[in-house]
C-alpha positions in Angstrom: 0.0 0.0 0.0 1.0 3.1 -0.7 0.2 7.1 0.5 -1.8 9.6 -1.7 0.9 10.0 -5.0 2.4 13.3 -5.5 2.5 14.3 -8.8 4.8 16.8 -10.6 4.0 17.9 -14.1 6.4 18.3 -16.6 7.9 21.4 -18.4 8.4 22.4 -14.7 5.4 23.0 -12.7 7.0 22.2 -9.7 10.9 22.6 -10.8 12.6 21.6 -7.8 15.3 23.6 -8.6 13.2 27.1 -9.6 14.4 29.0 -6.6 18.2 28.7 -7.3 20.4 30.4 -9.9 21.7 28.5 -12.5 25.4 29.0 -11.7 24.8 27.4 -8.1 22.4 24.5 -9.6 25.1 23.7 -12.2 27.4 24.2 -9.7 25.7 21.7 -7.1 24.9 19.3 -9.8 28.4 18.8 -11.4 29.8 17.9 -8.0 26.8 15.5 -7.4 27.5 13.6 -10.2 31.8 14.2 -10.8 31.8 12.5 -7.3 31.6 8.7 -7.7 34.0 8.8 -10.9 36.6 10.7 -9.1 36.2 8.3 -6.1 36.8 5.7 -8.2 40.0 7.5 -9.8 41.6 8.3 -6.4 41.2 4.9 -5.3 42.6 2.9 -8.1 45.9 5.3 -7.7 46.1 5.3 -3.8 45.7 1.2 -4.1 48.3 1.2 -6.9 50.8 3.5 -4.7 50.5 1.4 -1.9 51.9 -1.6 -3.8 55.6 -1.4 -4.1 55.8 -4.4 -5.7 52.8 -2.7 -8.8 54.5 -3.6 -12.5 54.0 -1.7 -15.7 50.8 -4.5 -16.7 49.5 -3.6 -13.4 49.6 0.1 -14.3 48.5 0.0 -17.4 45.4 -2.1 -16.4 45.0 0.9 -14.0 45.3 3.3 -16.4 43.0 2.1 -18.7 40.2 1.8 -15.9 41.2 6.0 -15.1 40.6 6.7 -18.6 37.7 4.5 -18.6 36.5 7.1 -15.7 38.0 10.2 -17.5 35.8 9.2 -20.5 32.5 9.0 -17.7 33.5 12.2 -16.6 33.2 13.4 -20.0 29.3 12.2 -20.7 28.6 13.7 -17.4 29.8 17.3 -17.9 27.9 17.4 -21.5 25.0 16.0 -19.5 25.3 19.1 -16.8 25.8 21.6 -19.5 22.7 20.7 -21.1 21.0 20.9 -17.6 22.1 24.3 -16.9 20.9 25.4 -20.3 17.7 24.4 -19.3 16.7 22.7 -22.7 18.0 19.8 -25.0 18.7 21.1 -28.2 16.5 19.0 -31.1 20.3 17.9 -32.4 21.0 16.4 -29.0 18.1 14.1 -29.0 17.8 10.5 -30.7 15.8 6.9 -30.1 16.6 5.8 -27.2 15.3 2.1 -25.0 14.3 2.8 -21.5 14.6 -0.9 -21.0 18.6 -0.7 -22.3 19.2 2.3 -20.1 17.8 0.7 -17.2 19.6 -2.6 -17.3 23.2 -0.8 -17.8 22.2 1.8 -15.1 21.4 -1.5 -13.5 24.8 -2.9 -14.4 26.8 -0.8 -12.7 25.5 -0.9 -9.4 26.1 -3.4 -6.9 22.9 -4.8 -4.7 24.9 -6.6 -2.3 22.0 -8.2 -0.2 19.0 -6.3 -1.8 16.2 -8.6 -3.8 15.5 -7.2 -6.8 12.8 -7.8 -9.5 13.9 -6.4 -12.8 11.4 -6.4 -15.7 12.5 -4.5 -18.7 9.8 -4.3 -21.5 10.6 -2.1 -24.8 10.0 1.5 -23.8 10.9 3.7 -26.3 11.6 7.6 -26.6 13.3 10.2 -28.6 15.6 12.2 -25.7 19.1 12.7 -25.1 20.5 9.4 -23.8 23.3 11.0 -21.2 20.7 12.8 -19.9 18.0 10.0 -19.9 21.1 7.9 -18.3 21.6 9.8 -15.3 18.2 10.2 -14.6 17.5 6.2 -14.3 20.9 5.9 -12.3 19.8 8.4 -9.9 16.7 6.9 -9.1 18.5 3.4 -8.9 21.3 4.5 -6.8 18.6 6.1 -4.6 16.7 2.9 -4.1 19.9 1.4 -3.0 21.8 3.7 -0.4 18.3 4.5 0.7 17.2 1.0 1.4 17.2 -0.9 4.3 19.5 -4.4 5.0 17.9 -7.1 2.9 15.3 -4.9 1.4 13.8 -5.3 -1.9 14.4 -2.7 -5.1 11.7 -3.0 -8.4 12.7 -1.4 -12.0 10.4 -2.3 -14.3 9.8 -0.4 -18.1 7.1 -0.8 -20.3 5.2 1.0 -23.2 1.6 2.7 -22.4 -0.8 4.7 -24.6 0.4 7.4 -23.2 4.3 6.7 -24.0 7.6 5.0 -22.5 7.4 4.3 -18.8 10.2 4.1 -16.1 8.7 2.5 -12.8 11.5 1.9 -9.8 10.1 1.0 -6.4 12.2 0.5 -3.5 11.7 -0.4 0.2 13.7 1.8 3.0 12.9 4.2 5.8 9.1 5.6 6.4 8.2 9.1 4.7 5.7 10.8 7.2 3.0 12.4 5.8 3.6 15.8 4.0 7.6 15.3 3.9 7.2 13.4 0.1 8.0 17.2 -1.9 10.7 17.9 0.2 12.6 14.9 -1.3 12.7 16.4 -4.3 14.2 19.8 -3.7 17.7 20.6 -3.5 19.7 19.6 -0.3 16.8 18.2 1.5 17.0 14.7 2.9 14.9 13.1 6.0 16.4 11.7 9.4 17.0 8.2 8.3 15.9 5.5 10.6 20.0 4.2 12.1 19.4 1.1 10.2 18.9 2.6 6.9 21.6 2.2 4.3 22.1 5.5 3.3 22.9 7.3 7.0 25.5 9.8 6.1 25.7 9.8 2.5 24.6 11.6 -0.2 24.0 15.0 -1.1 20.4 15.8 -1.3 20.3 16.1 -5.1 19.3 12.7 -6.8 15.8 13.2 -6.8 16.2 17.3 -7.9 18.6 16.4 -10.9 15.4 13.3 -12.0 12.9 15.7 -11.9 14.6 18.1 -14.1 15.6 15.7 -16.0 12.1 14.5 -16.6 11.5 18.5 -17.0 13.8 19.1 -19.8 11.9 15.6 -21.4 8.7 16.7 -20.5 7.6 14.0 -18.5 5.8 13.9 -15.6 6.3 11.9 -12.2 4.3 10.5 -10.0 6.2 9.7 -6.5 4.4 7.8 -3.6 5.7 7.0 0.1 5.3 3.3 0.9 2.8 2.5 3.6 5.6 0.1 5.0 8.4 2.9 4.2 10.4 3.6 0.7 9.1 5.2 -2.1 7.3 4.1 -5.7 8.0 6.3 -8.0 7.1 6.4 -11.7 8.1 8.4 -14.6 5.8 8.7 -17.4 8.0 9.7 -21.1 5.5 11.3 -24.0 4.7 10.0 -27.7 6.9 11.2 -29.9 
C-alpha cells in the first residue's frame, strides 16, 4: 500500500530547482554527479601506490580503468551543460530504449543483499541518452543507499498509450506524511531510521537532478511513500 501520490507535471510546474540560480544549480549538480567517478579515480591510484611491488601491466590495467572514468566524466559534464541550459537542443536528441538504459544503469550498481525484481519491456523515446542515463541511475542509486539491509528494489519499463514508462520501487525508511516534496528539492534529505543504508551519505540532489531531467523531457512523475516505508515512484515519457 501506498500514501496519496504526488504528482509533478512536466515542463516544470514544480521545478525543484526554480528557486536557485543556475550558476549554483550547475554548480551543485556537477559535484553531485563528478563525485563517484573521481572516487573511483583516487582509489585505483592510492591502491596502486601502496603496492611497491605494482608492475608496468599492473599500471596499465590501472590506467585504462582511469581513462575509462575520464571518459565518464566526460558524458557527465555534456549531461550538466545541457542541464544548466535548461533545454536539450532537437540535435541532441535520438531513439533511445528505457529498458537498455535501465539494465546498464542496473549494471553498474552493486545490490549486495537487496532482492531485486527487474522487468525491462521495450519503452521507447526520442531524448538525449546521457541525460536519460543519469536520470535512471539516480533513481537506482537512490533505491539502493536509501534502502534498508535485505530490502527489496523493483525497475520495471514498459510502453503505455500514453508513452515509455520508467517504474522503480524501493523499500527503505518511512516518509511521514507531508515530507514526500521535500525529497525532491535541492539539499533536502529526511532523518534516516539508524538502520537505513544511506545514513550519512549523499547529497540531497538525486531526486532534484530526476525531476529536471524528466523537466527538460517533459515527463511527468508521479512519486508515492510506501505505507511500510520507501518510495514508488514512476516516470511517465510522452509519444513522440
Amino acid at each position: 500500500m501506498s500514501s496519496a501520490p504526488l504528482r509533478l507535471a512536466p515542463a516544470g510546474a514544480c521545478t525543484a530547482s526554480a528557486t536557485i540560480a543556475p550558476e549554483q544549480r550547475f554548480a551543485a549538480y556537477l559535484a553531485h554527479e563528478l563525485r563517484t567517478p573521481l572516487a573511483t579515480q583516487r582509489a585505483l591510484l592510492e591502491l596502486a601506490l601502496r603496492d611497491p611491488d605494482v608492475d608496468t601491466d599492473a599500471w596499465r590495467e590501472i590506467g585504462t580503468d582511469v581513462l575509462h572514468a575520464c571518459r565518464q566524466q566526460e558524458q557527465l559534464l555534456e549531461a550538466c551543460l545541457v542541464l544548466a541550459r535548461g533545454e536539450i537542443e532537437p540535435e541532441s536528441r535520438e531513439p533511445v530504449d528505457l529498458a537498455e538504459i535501465a539494465r546498464a544503469a542496473l549494471d553498474a550498481h552493486d545490490l549486495d543483499d537487496l532482492r531485486s525484481v527487474v522487468v525491462l519491456e521495450p519503452a521507447r523515446l526520442t531524448g538525449h541518452p546521457g541525460l536519460l542515463g543519469r536520470l535512471v541511475a539516480n533513481l537506482v542509486s537512490n533505491a539502493i543507499r536509501h534502502n534498508i539491509p535485505r530490502g527489496w528494489m523493483n525497475v520495471t519499463t514498459r510502453t503505455e498509450s500514453s508513452g515509455a514508462v520508467l517504474s522503480v520501487a524501493n523499500t527503505g525508511s518511512l516518509v511521514p506524511p507531508g515530507e514526500l516534496p521535500r525529497l525532491f528539492r535541492p539539499f533536502q534529505q529526511l532523518n534516516r531510521d539508524p538502520g537505513s543504508r544511506g545514513v550519512g551519505t549523499g547529497l540531497g540532489l538525486g531526486l532534484a537532478i530526476v525531476e529536471t531531467i524528466a523537466d527538460a523531457h517533459e515527463a511527468s512523475i508521479t512519486a508515492r511513500a510506501r505505507t511500510g516505508g520507501g518510495l514508488d515512484i514512476r516516470i511517465s515519457f510522452p509519444t513522440d
